[in-house]
C-alpha positions as CSV (number, residue, x, y, z in Angstrom):
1,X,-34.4,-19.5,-15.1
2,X,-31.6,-21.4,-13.1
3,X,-28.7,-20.5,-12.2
4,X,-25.7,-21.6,-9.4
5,X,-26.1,-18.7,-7.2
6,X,-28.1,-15.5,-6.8
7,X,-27.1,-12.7,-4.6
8,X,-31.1,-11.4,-3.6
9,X,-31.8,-8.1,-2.7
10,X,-28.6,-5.8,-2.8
11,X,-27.4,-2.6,-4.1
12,X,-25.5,-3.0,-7.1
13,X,-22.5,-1.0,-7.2
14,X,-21.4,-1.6,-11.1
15,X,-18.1,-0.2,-11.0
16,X,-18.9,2.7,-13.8
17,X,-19.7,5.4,-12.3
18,X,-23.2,5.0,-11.8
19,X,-25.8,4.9,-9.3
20,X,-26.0,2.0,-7.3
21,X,-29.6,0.7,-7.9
22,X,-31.2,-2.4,-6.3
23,X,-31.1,-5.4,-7.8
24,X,-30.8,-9.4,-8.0
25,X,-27.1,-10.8,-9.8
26,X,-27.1,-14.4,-10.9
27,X,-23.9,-16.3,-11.4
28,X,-24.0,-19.6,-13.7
29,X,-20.6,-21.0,-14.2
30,X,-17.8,-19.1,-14.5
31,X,-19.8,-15.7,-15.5
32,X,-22.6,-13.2,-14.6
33,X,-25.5,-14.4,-16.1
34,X,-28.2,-11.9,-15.2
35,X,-28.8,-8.6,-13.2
36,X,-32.1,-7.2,-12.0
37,X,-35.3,-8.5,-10.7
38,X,-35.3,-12.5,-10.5
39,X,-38.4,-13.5,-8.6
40,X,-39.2,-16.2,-10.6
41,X,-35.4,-17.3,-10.8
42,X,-34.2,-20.7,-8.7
43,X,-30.5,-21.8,-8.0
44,X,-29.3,-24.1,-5.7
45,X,-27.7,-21.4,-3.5
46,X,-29.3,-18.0,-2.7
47,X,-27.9,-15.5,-0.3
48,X,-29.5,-12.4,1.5
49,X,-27.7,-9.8,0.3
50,X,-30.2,-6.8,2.3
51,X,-28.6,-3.5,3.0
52,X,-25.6,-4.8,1.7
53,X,-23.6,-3.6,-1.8
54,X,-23.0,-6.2,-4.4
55,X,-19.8,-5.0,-6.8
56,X,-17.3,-6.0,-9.2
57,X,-13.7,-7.8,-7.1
58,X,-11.2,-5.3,-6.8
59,X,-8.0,-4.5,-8.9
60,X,-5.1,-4.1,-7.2
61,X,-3.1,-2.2,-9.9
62,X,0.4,-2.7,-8.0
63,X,1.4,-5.2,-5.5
64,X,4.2,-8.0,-4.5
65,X,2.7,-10.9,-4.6
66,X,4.6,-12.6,-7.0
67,X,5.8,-14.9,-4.4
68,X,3.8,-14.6,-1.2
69,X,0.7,-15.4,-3.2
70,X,2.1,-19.0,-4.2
71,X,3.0,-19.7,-0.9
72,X,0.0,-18.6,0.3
73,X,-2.6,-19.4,-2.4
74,X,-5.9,-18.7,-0.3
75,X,-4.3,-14.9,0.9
76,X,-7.0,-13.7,3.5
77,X,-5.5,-10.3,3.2
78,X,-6.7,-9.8,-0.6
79,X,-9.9,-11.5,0.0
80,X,-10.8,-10.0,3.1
81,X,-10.5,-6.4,1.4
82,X,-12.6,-7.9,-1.6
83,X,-9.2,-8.1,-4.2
84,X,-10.1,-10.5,-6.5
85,X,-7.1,-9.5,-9.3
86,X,-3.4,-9.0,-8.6
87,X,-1.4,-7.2,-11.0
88,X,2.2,-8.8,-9.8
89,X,5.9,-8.3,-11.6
90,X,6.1,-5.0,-10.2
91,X,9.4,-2.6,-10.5
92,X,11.4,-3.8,-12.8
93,X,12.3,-7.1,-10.2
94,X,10.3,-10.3,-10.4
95,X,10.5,-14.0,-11.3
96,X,10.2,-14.7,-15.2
97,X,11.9,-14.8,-17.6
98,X,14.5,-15.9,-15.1
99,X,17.5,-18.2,-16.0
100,X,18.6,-19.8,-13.0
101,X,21.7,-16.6,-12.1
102,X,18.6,-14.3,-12.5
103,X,15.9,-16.5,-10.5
104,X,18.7,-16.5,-7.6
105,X,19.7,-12.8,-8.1
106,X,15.7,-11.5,-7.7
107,X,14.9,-14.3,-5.1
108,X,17.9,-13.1,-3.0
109,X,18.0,-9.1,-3.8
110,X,14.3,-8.5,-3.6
111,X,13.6,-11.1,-0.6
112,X,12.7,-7.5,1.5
113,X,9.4,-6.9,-0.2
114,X,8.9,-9.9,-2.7
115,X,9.7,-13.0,-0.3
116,X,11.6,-15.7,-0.6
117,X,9.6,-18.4,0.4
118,X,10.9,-22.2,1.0
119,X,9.5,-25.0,-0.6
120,X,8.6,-23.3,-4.0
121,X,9.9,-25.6,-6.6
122,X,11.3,-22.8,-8.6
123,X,11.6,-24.6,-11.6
124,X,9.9,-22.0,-14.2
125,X,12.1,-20.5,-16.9
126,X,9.5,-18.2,-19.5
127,X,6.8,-16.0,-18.1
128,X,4.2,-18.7,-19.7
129,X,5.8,-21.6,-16.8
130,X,5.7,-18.9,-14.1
131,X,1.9,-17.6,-15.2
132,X,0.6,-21.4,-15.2
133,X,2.5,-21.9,-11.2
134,X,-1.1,-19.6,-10.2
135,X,-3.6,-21.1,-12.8
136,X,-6.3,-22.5,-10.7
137,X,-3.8,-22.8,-8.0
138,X,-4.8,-19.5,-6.0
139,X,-7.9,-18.2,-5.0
140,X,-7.1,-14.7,-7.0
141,X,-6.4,-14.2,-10.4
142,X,-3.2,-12.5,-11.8
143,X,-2.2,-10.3,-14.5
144,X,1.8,-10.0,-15.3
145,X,4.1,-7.2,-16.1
146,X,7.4,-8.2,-17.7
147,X,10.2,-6.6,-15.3
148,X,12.8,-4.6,-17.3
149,X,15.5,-6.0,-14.5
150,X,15.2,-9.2,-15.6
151,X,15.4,-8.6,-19.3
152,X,18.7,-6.9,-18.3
153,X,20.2,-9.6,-16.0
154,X,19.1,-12.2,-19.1
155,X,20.9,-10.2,-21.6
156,X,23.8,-8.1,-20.1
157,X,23.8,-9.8,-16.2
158,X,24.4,-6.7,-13.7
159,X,26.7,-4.5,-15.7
160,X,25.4,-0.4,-15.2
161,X,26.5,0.3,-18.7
162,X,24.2,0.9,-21.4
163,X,22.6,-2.1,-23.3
164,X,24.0,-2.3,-26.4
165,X,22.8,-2.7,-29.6
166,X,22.9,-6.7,-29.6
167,X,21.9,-6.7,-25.9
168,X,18.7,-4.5,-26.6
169,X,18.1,-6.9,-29.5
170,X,18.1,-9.6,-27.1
171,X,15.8,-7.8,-24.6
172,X,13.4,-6.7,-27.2
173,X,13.4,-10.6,-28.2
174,X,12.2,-11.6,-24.6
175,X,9.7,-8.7,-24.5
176,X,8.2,-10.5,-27.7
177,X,8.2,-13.7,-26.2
178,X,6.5,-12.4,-23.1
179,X,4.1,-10.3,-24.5
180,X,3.2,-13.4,-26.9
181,X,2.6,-15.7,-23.4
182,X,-0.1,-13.2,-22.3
183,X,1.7,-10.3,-20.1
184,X,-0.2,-7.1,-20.4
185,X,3.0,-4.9,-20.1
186,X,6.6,-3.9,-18.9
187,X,7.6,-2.6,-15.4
188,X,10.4,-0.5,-14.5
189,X,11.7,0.2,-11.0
190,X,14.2,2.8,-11.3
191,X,15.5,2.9,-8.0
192,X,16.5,-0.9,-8.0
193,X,19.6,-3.0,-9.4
194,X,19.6,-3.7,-12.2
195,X,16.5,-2.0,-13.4
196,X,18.0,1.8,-12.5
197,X,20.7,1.0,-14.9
198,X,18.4,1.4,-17.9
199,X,18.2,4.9,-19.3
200,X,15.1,6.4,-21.5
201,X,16.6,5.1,-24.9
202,X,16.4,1.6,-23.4
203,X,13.3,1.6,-21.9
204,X,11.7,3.2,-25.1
205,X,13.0,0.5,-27.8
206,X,11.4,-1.8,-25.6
207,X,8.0,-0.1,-24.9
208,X,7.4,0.3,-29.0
209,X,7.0,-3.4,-28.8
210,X,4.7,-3.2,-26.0
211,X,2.6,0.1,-27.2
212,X,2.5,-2.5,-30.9
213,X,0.9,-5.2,-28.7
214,X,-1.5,-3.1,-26.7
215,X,0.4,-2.8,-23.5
216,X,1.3,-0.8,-21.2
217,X,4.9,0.7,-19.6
218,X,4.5,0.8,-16.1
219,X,7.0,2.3,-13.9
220,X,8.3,3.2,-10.3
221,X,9.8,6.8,-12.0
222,X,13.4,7.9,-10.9
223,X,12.0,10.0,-8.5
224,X,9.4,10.9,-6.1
225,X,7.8,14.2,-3.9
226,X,10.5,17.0,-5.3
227,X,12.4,14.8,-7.7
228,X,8.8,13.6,-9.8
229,X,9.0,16.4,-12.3
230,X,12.3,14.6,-13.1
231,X,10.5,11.5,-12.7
232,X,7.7,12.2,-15.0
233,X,9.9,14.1,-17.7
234,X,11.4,10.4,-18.2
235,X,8.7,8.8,-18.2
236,X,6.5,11.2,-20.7
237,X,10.0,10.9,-23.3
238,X,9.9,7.0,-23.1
239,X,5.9,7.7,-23.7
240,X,6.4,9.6,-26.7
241,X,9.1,8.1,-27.9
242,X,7.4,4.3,-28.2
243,X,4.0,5.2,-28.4
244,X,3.1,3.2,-25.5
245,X,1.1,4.2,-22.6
246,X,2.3,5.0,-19.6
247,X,1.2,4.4,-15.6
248,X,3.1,5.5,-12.5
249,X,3.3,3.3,-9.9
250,X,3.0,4.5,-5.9
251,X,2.6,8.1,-7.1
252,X,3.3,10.1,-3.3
253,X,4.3,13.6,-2.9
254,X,2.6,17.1,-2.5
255,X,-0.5,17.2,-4.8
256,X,0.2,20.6,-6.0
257,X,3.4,19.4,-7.7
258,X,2.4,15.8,-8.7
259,X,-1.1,16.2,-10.2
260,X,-0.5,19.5,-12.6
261,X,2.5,16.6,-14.0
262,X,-1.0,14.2,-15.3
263,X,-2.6,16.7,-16.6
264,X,-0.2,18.8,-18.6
265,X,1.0,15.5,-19.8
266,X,-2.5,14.5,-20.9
267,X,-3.0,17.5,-22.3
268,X,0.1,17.3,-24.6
269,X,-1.7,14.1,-25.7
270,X,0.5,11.2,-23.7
271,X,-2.3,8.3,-22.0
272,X,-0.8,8.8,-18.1
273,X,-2.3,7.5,-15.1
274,X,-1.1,6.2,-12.2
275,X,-2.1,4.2,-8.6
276,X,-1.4,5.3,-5.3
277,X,-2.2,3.4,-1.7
278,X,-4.0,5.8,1.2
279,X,-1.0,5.8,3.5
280,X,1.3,8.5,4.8
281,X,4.2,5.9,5.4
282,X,6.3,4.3,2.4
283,X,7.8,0.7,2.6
284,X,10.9,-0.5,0.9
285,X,14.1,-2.2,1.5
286,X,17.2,-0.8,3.8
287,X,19.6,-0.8,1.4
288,X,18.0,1.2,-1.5
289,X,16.6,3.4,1.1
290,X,20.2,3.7,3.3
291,X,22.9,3.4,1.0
292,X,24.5,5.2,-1.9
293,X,24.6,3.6,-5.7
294,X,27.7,3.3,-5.5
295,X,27.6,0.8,-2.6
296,X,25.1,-1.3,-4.5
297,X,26.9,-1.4,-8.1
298,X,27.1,-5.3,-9.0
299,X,24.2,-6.5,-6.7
300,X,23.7,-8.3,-3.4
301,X,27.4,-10.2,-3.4
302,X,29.2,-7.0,-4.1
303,X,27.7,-4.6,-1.9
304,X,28.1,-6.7,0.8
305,X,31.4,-7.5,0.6
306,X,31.9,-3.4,0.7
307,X,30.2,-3.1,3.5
308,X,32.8,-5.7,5.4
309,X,35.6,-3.8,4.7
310,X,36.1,-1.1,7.6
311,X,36.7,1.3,4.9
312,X,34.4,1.5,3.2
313,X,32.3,2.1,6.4
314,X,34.7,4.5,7.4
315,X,33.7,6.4,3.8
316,X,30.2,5.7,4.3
317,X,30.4,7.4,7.7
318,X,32.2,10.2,6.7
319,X,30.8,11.3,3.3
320,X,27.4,9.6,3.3
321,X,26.0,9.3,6.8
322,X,27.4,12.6,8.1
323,X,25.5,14.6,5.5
324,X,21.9,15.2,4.9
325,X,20.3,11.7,3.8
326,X,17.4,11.4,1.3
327,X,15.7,9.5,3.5
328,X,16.4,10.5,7.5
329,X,17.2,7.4,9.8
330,X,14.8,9.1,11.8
331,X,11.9,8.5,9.8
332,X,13.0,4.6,8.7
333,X,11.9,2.0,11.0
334,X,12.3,-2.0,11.1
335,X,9.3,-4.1,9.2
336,X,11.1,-6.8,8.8
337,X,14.3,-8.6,9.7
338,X,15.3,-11.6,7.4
339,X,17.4,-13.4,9.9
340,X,15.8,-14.4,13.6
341,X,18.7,-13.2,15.6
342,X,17.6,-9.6,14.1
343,X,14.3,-9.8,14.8
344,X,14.1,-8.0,18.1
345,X,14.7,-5.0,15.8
346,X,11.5,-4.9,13.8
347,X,9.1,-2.2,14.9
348,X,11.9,0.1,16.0
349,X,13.3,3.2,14.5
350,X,16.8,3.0,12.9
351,X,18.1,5.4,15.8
352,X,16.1,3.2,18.8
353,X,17.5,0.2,17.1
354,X,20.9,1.6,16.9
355,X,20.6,2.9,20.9
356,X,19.5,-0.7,21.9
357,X,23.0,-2.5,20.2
358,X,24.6,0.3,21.8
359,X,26.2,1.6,18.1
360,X,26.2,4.7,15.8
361,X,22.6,4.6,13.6
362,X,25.0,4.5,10.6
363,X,27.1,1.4,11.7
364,X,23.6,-0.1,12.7
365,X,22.0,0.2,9.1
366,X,25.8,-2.1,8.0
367,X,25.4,-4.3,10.8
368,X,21.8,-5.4,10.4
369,X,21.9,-5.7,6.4
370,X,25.2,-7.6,6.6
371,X,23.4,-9.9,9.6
372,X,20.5,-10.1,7.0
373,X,22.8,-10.7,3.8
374,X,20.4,-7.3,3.0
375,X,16.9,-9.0,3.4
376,X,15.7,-5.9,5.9
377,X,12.4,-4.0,5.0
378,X,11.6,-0.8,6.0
379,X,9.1,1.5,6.7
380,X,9.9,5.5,5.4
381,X,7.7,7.8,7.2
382,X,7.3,10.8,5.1
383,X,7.8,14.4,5.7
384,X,5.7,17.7,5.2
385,X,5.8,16.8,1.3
386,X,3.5,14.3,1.8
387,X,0.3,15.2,3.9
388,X,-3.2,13.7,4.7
389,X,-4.9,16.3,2.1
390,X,-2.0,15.5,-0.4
391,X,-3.9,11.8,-0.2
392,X,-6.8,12.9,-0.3
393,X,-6.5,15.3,-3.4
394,X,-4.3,12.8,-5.0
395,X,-6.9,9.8,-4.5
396,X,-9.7,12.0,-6.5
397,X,-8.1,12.1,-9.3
398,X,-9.7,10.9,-12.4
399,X,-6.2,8.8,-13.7
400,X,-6.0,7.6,-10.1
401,X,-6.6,3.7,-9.2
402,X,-5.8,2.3,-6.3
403,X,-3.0,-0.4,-5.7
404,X,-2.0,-1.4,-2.3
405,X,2.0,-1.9,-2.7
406,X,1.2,-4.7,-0.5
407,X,4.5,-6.2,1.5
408,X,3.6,-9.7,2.7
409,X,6.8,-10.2,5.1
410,X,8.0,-9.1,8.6
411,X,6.6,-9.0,12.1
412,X,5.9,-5.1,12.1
413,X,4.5,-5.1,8.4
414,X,2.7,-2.2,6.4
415,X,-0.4,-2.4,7.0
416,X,-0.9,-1.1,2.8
417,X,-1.1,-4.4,2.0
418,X,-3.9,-5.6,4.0
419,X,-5.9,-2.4,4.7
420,X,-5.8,-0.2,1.4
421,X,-9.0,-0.9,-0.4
422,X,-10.8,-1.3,2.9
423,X,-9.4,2.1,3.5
424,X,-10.7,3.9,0.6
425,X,-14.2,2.7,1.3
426,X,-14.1,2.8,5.6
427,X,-12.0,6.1,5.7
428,X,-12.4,8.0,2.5
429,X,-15.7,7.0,1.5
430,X,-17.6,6.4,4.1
431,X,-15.9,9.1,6.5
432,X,-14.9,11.4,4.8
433,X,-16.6,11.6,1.5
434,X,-13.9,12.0,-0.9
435,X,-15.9,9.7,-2.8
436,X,-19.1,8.9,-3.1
437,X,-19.8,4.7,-3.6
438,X,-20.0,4.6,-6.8
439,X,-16.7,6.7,-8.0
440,X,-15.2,4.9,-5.1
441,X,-15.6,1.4,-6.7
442,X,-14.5,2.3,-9.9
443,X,-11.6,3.5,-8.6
444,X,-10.8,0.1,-7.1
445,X,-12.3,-2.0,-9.8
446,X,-12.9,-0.4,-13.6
447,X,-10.4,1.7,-13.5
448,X,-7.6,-0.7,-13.7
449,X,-9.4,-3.3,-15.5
450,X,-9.6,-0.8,-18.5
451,X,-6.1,0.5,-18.3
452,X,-4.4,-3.0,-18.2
453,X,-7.5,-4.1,-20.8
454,X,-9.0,-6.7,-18.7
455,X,-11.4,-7.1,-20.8
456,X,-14.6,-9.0,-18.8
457,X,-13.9,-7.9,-15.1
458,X,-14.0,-4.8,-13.3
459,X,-17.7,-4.2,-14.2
460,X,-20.7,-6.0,-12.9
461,X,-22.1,-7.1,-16.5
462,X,-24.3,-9.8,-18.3
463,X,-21.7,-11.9,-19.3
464,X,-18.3,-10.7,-17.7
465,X,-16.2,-12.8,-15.3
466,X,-18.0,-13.5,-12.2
467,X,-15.4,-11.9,-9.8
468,X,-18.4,-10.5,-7.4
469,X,-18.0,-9.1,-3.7
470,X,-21.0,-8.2,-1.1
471,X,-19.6,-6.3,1.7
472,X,-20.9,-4.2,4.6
473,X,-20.9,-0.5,3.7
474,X,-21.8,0.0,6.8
475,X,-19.0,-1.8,8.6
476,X,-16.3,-2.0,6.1
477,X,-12.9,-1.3,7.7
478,X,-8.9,-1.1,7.9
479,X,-8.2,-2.3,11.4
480,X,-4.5,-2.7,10.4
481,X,-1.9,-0.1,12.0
482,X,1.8,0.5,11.9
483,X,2.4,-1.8,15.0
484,X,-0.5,-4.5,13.8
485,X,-0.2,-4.1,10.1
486,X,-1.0,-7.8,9.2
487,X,-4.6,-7.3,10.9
488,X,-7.4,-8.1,8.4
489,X,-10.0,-6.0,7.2
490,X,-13.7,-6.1,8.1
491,X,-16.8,-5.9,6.3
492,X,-16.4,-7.7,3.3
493,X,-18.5,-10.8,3.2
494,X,-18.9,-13.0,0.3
495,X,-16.5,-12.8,-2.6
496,X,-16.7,-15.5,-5.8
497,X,-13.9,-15.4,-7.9
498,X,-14.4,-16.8,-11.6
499,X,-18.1,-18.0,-10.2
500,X,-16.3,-19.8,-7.4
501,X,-16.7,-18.9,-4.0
502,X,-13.7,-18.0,-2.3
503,X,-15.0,-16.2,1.1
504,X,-18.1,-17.2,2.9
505,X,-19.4,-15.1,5.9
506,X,-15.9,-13.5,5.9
507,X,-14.3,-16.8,6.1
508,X,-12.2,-18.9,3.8
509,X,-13.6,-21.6,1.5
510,X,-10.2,-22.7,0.5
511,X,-10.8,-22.9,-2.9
512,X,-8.5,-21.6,-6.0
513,X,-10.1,-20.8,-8.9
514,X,-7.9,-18.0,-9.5
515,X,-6.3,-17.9,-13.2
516,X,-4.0,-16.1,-14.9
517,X,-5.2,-13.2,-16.9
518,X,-3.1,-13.3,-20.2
519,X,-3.7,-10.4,-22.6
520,X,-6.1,-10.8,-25.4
């Protein structure tokens, strides 16, 4: 038997479930052509793979790289965790279908935790241009969600009012088309413009064309910790209503409130699960975190030109600052600063930053997103309602996957995006035990590959995709912190990526044999 490459000697960790056992995988092309004992098997390229485990790349079920990941096509942070799938138009706001008003809108309005990269060429229209900009041009694959925000801007630009009926025909028309060119589903992100401004009536005539074409509705839920049952009453009515199944994004809050929400909903007969990353800290933009809707009605020109006018601020200071805040300045520090005269800012707390300009925290939060034209991310340190055992009960939970949330901008950067699935092995695996190895890979690998029907990865298999990772057990790690959060994992060692390899030794190959993942 010959084959391109054989990883000798591992533990085989097969992402079901299962045992690990010790065997010999064989790649030949593109796929995995053969597990077990292959003594009598030659390839060109065999690698030691003693003491280490051999499993299936890793899904990461919700992260921003729709933009990051073109700019930077071999991404060391993905690979260095063993990610070998991104699952990108998150939250309602990405890049397709994007006319050129919408392209600019999202580019500009989401620059905080997508990117806005120069020297993209930008010149993608339909989801099928913007899926072939990462065919065999990065080193990961991707999977796409068509963003309900950019259905609305195409159809009924950034007016809050309902869709009506011949701008939900046109939405449902784009859906079609998107679902058609491969996406595996529709995203939500009901805390951002203009994606907030669609209610359950909306979103549910356009899931029943996803639920008809095997997708899935994904969504960041209108609200979080002691808003979700809110949250998740929405969600489970746009469920019902379409048919479709349904998956929460960045699920965080006390356990005891969030988790009895899956199961009575999956006991009523609705197909919820959700993803979460193993962090206390949240990370967003200032302005949805700081300001009121009403400051944010009509987008990025709009709410900055209220926040110019003295009063406005005077209103904001007065009615919205001086009252209890849903997030407390206290708790929100700098991660990024879009323009370098803010910079010195990133890393401190709203209140240190506001002490050091020698201002009010509230007329810092106006001065630094007018200075930024709003690009400022944040990071939102929790309070009691979201606790280390919260995580850890959360994590074990038989809907859970992981996604990172990974935020690929700023000088003080979460350190999600770089340290999550190295986390969950390091820390909860190996650590702690909230898993044991092989629940702990299918967590980070099948799980997601079967909710978002990836059909051949996920699963170390005779003839599935040969995305394939040996790492350390021993040694895999999250080195990242708050103050170093773009500090790459250890442990993992080899990873292939549709048979290719993409990380030798822990270090890049720069190759791209990523593709896009289209449904079906």
């Amino acid at each position: 038997m010959n084959f391109d490459v054989i990883l000798k000697g591992g533990w085989v960790v097969d992402g079901s479930g299962c045992l690990p056992f010790r065997a010999d995988v064989a790649l030949l092309d593109d796929v995995i052509a053969e597990i077990g004992r292959l003594d009598d098997a030659s390839a060109p390229r065999i690698l030691d793979a003693t003491d280490r485990y051999i499993v299936p790349g890793f899904i990461d079920a919700h992260v921003h790289g729709d933009l990051m990941l073109l700019a930077d096509p071999v991404h060391l942070p993905a690979l260095r965790q063993g990610v070998t799938t991104y699952l990108i138009g998150q939250d309602g706001s990405s890049f397709a279908p994007a006319s050129p008003a919408t392209l600019e809108y999202m580019r500009v309005y989401t620059a905080g935790f997508n990117g806005n990269p120069p020297g993209l060429a930008y010149g993608w229209r339909t989801i099928d241009e913007y899926l072939s900009e990462f065919h065999r041009r990065v080193a990961i694959n991707v999977a796409y969600l068509i963003p309900n925000g950019n259905l609305r801007m195409e159809a009924m630009g950034l007016d809050p009012s309902p869709a009506s009926d011949g701008a939900l025909e046109a939405m449902r028309k784009l859906v079609r088309e998107g679902m058609d060119s491969g996406a595996v589903g529709l995203s939500s992100g009901l805390d951002y413009i203009p994606s907030r401004y669609a209610n359950a009536r909306e979103l549910a005539e356009l899931c029943e064309i996803v639920a008809r074409e095997g997708g899935v509705y994904v969504s960041h839920i209108r609200g979080y910790g002691a808003q979700a049952p809110a949250g998740m009453a929405e969600l489970c009515d746009i469920a019902r209503a379409s048919g479709a199944p349904a998956h929460v994004s960045h699920y965080h809050g006390p356990a005891d409130v969030l988790l009895p929400l899956v199961d009575t909903a999956r006991a009523l007969g609705l197909d919820i699960t959700f993803d979460t990353y193993p962090y206390l800290a949240g990370n967003s933009i200032l302005g949805m975190v700081a300001l009121p809707a009403w400051v944010q009605e009509g987008g990025v020109a709009a709410t900055l030109e209220r926040l110019a006018e003295p009063a406005i601020r005077k209103r904001l200071r007065q009615e919205w600052f001086a009252g209890p805040l849903p997030n407390p300045l206290e708790r929100v520090t700098v991660a990024l600063a879009g323009r370098p005269e803010w910079t010195w800012a990133e890393g401190l707390s709203i209140p240190a930053a506001a002490a050091e300009r020698g201002v009010d925290p509230a007329d810092f939060v106006v001065e630094i997103l007018l200075g930024c034209a709003l690009e400022v991310g944040v990071l939102i340190h929790r309070g009691p309602d979201r606790t280390e055992a919260d995580i850890r009960a959360i994590l074990r939970h038989p809907a859970h996957m992981a996604g990172s949330d990974g935020i690929f901008r700023g000088g003080k950067p979460h350190p999600r995006g770089w340290g999550s699935f190295a986390r969950y092995l390091g820390r909860h695996t190996r650590e702690l035990g909230d898993y044991d190895w092989a629940q702990a890979v299918a967590h980070l690998s099948s799980h997601a590959a079967r909710r978002f029907r990836l059909t051949d990865r996920g699963l170390l298999r005779v003839g599935f995709a040969a995305d394939v990772v040996v790492l350390d057990p021993a040694t895999v790690a999250d080195p990242a912190t708050y103050d170093r959060g773009n500090t790459l994992a250890q442990g993992v060692e080899q990873v292939f990526v549709n048979g290719v390899q993409v990380l030798a030794n822990g270090q890049p190959t720069r190759a791209t044999p990523g593709r896009a993942l289209r449904r079906g």
